[in-house]
C-alpha positions as CSV (number, residue, x, y, z in Angstrom):
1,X,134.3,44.2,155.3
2,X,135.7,41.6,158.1
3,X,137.3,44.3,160.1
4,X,134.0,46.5,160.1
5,X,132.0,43.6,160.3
6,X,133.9,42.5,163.8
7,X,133.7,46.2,165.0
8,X,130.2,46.5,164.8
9,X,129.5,43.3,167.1
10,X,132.4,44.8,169.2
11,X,130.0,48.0,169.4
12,X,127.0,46.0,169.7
13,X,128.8,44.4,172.9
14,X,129.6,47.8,174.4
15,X,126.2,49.3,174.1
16,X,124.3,46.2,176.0
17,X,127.3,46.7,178.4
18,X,126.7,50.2,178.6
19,X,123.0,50.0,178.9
20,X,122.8,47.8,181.0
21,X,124.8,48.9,184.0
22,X,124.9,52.4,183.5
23,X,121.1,53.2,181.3
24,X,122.2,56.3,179.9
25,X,119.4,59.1,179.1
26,X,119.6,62.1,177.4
27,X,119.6,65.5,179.0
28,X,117.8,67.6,176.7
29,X,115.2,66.0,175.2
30,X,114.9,67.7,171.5
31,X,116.9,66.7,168.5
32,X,120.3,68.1,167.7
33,X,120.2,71.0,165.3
34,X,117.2,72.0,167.0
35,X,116.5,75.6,167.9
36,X,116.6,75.7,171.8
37,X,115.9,78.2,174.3
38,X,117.9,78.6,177.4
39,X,115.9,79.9,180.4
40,X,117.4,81.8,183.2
41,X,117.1,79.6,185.5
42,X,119.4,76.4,183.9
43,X,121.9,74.6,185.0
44,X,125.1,75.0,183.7
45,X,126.6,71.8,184.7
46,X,123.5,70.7,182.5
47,X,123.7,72.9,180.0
48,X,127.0,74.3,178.5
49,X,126.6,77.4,176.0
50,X,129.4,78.3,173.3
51,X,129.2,80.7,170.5
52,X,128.1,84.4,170.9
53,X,127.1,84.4,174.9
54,X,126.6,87.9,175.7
55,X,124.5,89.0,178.2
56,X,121.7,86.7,180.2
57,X,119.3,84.5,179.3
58,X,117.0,83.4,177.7
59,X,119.3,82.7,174.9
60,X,117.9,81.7,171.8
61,X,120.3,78.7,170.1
62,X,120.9,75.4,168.4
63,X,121.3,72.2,170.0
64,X,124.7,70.7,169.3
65,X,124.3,67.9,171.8
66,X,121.9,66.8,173.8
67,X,124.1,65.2,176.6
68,X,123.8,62.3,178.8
69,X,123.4,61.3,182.4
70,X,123.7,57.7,184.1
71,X,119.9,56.7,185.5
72,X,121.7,54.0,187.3
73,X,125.2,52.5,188.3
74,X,125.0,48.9,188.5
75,X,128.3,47.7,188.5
76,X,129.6,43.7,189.6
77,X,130.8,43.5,193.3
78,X,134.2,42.7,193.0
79,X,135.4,39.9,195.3
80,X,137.1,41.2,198.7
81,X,140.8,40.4,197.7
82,X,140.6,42.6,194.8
83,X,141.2,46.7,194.5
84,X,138.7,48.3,192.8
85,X,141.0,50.9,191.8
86,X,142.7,48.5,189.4
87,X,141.4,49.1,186.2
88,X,144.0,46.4,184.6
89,X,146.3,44.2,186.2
90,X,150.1,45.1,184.2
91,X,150.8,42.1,182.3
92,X,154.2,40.2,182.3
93,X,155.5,37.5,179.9
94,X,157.9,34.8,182.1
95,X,160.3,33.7,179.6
């Protein structure tokens, strides 16, 4: 109970982090298990089809997942002395 409990706020945490700077949004906007159909004309770095793809669309399928894309990217402005390509600084212990 304490574990889940702390994992949960941790989660909590994330998600206002995540919405925040990023505010995600779904691609397709339909539930997943859905019945979907793909028109000719999509996007397939939108749209990714799996199962039994013969021939072209319209296909006729389920929604598996609906995707996401970043509306924003709102990120802090790191201070001039430090790299941005640091994700973490390695750690040592002086003993």
């Amino acid at each position: 109970d304490q574990i889940g409990a702390a994992v949960r706020n941790i989660h909590q945490n994330c998600k206002k982090v995540i919405d925040k700077n990023l505010s995600p949004r779904p691609l397709v906007d339909k539930e997943e298990g859905e019945e979907i159909i793909v028109e000719p004309n999509f996007d397939p770095n939108v749209i990714k089809l799996t199962g039994n793809v013969i021939g072209d669309p319209p296909f006729k399928g389920v929604l598996r997942h609906k995707g996401w894309q970043i509306q924003k990217l709102e990120l802090p402005t790191l201070s001039s002395g430090q790299d941005s390509k640091i994700i973490a600084p390695a750690e040592v212990e002086i003993l």
